[in-house]
C-alpha positions in Angstrom: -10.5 -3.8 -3.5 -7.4 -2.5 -1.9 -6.0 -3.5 1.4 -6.0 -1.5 4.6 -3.6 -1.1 7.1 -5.4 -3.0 9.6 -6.2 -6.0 7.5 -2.5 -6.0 7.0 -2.5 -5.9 11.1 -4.6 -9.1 11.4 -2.5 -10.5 8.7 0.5 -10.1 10.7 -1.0 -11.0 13.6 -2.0 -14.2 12.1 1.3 -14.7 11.0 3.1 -14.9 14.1 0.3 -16.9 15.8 1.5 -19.5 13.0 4.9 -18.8 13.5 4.3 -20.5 17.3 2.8 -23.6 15.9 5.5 -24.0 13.0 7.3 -27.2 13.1 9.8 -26.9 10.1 12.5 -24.4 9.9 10.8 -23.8 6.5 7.7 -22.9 7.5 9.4 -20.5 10.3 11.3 -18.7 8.0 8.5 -18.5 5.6 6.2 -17.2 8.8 8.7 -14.6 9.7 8.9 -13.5 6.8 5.5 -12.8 6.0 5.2 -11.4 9.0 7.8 -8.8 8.2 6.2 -8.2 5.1 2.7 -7.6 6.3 4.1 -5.2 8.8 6.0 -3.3 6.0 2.9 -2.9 4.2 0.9 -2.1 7.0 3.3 1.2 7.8 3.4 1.7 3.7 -0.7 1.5 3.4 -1.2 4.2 6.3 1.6 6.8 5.2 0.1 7.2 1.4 -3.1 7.5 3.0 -1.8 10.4 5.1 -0.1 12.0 1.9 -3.1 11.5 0.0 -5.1 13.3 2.9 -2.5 15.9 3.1 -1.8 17.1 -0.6 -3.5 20.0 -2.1 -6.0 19.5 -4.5 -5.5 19.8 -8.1 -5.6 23.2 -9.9 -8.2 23.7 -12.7 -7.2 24.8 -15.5 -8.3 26.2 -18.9 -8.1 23.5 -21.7 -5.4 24.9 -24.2 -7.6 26.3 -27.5 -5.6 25.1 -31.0 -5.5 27.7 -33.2 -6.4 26.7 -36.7 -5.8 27.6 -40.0 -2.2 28.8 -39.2 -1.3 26.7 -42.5 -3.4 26.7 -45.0 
């Protein structure tokens, strides 16, 4: 199952609502951290779906024949 942007969203999201109720300086870099990340991925997750959407499709071709014999 792969991730979508907006599951990376709420993950964000989730993260900084944490972040608020961090009491270590561990756990609030940790927090913005993953918060950075999730929003990273979010951007990443939507542009390769837009380059997927966008590319042409792939070309058909003719499988190569082998010509046999050549050697014998």
């Amino acid at each position: 199952m792969s991730t979508t942007a907006k599951e990376y969203d709420k993950m964000a999201k989730e993260a900084l609502s944490q972040l608020a109720e961090a009491k270590t300086e561990a756990d609030r870099a940790r927090l913005r951290r993953a918060h950075g990340v999730y929003r990273k991925l979010s951007a990443n997750v939507g542009e390769a779906a837009a380059r997927v959407a966008a590319r042409a499709p792939a070309k058909i071709r003719p499988v190569k024949k082998v010509a046999t014999g050549l050697f014998k």
